[in-house]
C-alpha positions in Angstrom: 64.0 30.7 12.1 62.6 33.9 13.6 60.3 33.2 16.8 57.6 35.6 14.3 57.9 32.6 12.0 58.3 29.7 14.6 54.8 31.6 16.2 52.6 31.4 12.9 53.7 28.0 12.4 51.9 27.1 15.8 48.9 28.6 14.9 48.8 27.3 11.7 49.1 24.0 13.1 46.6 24.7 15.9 44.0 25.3 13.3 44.8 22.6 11.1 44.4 20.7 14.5 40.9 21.8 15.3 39.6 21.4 11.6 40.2 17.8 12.2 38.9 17.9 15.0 35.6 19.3 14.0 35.9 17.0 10.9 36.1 13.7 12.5 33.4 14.6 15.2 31.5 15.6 12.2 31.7 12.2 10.5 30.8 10.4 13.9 27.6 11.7 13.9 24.8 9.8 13.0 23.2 10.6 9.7 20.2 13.6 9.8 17.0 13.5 7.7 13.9 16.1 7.9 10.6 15.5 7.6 8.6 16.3 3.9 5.3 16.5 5.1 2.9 17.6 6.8 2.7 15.7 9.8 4.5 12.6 10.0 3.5 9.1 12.3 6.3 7.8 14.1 5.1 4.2 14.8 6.9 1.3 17.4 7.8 -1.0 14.3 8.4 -0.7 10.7 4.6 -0.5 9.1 1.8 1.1 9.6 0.5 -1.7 11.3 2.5 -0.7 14.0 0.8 1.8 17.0 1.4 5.6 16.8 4.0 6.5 19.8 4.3 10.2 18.4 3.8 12.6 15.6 6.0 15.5 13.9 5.7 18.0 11.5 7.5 19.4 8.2 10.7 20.6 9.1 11.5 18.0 12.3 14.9 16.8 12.3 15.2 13.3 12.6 18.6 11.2 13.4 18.3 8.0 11.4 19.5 4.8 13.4 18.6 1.6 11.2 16.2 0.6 8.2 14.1 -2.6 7.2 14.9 -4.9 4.2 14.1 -2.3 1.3 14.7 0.4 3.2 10.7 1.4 3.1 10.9 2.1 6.6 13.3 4.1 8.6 14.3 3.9 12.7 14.6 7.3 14.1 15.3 9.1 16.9 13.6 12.8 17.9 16.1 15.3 20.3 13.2 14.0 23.1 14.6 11.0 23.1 11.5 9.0 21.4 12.7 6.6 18.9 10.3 4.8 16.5 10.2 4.2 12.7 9.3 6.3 10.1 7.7 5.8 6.3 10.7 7.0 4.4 9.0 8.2 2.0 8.3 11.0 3.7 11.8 12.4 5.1 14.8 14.2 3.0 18.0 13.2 3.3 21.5 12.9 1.6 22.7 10.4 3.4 22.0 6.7 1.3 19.4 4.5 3.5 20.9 1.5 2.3 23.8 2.4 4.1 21.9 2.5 7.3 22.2 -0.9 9.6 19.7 -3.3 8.6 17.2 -3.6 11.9 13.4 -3.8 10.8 11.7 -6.4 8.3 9.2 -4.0 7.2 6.5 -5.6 8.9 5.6 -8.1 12.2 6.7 -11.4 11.0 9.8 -10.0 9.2 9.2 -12.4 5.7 9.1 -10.6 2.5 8.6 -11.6 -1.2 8.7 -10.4 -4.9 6.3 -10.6 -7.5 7.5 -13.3 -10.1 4.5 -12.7 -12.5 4.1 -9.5 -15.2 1.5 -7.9 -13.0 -0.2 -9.3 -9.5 -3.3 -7.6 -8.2 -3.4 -7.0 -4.7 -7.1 -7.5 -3.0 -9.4 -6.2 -0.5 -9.7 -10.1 0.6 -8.1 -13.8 -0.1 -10.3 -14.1 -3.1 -10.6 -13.5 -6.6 -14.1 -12.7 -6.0 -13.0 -9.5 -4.1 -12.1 -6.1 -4.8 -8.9 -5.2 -6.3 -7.3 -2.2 -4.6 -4.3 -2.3 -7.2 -1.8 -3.6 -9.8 2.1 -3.9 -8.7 4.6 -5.0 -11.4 7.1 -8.0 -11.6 9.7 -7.6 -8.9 7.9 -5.4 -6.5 8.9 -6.1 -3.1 6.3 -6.3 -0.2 6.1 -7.6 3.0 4.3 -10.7 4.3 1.8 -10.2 7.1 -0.4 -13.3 7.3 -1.6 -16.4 5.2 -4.9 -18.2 5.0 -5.1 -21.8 6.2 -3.8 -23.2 2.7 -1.7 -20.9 2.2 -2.9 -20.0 -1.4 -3.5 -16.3 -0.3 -1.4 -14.3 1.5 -1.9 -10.4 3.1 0.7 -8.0 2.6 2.1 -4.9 3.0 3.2 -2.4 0.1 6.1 0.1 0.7 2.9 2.8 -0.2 1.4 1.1 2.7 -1.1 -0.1 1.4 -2.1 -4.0 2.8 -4.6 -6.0 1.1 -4.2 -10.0 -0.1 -2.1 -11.7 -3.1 -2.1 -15.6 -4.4 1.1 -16.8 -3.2 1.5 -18.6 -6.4 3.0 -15.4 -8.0 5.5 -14.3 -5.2 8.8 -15.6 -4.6 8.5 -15.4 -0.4 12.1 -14.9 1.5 11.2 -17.7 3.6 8.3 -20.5 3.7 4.9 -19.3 4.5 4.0 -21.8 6.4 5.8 -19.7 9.7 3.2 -16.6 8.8 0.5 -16.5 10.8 -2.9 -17.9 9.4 -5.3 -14.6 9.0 -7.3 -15.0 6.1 -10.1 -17.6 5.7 -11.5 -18.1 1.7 -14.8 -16.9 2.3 -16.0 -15.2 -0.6 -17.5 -11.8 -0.9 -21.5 -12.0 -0.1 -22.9 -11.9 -3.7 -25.9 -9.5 -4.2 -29.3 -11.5 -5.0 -30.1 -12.1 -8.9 -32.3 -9.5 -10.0 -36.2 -10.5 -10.6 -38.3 -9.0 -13.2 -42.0 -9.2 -13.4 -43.4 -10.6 -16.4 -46.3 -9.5 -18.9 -48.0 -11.9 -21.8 -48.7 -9.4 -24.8 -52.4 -9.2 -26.0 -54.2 -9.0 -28.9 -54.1 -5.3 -29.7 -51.2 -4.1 -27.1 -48.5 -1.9 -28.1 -45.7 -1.0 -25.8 -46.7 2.3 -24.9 -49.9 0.9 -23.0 -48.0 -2.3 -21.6 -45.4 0.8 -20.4 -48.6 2.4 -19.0 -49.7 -0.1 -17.1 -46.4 -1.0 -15.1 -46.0 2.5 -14.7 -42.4 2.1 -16.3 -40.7 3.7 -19.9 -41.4 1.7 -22.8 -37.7 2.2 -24.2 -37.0 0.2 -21.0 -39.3 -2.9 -21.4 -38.2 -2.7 -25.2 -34.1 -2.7 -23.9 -34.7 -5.4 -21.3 -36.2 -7.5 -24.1 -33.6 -6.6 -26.9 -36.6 -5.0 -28.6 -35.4 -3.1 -31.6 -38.5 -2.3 -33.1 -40.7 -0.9 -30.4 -43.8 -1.9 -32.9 -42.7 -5.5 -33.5 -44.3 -7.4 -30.7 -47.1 -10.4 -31.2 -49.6 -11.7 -29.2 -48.9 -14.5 -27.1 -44.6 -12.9 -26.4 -43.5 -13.1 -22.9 -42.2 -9.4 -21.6 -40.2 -8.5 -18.7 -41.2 -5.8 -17.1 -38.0 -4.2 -15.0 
């Protein structure tokens, strides 16, 4: 072989050398992800219960280090050196979370649960008597925050991030709830007063339009209140209330 030939054959191999090379360090990188917002909260656990240790913007590049059970959450590290967890919602990426090591629990006691029934409204309070902030389907997975005393109510933590309260008897919880910590007390929602109306005893002669006169109010009101459907059928004697 000529030492022209015996020459390229070095260099070919010294090229196929260093594309390995690159390749491998390549691969031993830690997986990338940018940011798909606006401005994005990187918090010191995985929910947004957690304090804000710094914020980025679209376009930050982010090196993903670990992920909580559903992968709602994501640890990160910025080329500062700050690390913290991120809403994954909010970052692109082609690398598969799920792949990521499992570190957070999505939330501070790190117990999560399903929804077992067709539809479970999450609420403002541990009560049916408060607000419902919304709906989530069978098999939704959310994370456990706290319990009331009985345990019959539980708060929790969507991967939306939304928190608000469920009745643990349609959740299937990772562990018993008994180790969350008790939050909630059943108080229900203070209850406006009952309305009062004033009331008016129909004379001989009156007509609604001069009983509406009088109170100063519309007689297709009086007549409503009353389930009046003929404003001229009303007798001496009736009872009105006046709203």
């Amino acid at each position: 072989m000529s030492r022209y030939r015996w020459l390229s054959l070095i260099i070919v191999v010294a090229l196929v050398g260093v594309s390995l090379g690159i390749a491998a360090t390549a691969s031993a990188q830690a997986p990338t992800a940018t940011v798909n917002t606006g401005a994005l909260n990187i918090r010191s656990g995985p929910g947004i219960s957690y304090g804000v240790v710094f914020s980025v913007y679209r376009g930050t590049l982010l090196t993903l280090l670990a992920r909580n059970a559903d992968a709602s959450w994501v640890k990160v590290r910025l080329d500062n050196g700050i690390e913290g967890w991120v809403n994954s919602r909010y970052i692109a990426t082609a690398y598969p979370l799920y792949s990521l090591p499992l570190e957070g629990t999505g939330g501070p006691v790190g117990i999560t649960a399903t929804v077992t029934s067709y539809a479970l409204n999450v609420r403002s309070g541990p009560g049916i008597g408060y607000a419902r902030i919304v709906s989530i389907p069978r098999g939704t997975l959310m994370t456990l925050l706290g319990r009331t005393a009985d345990s019959s109510w539980v708060k929790v933590l969507l991967a939306s991030g939304v928190q608000g309260w469920v009745n643990s008897g349609y959740i299937a919880p990772s562990a018993p709830l008994t180790s969350l910590p008790v939050e909630g007390v059943v108080v229900p929602p203070p209850q406006p007063p009952p309305t009062t109306y004033r009331t008016h005893v129909v004379q001989p002669g009156e007509n609604l339009f001069r009983i509406a006169l009088r109170y100063g109010v519309s007689m297709w009101d009086i007549a409503r209140l009353n389930n009046i459907l003929n404003l001229r059928l009303i007798y001496a004697g009736q009872v009105l209330l006046i709203p």
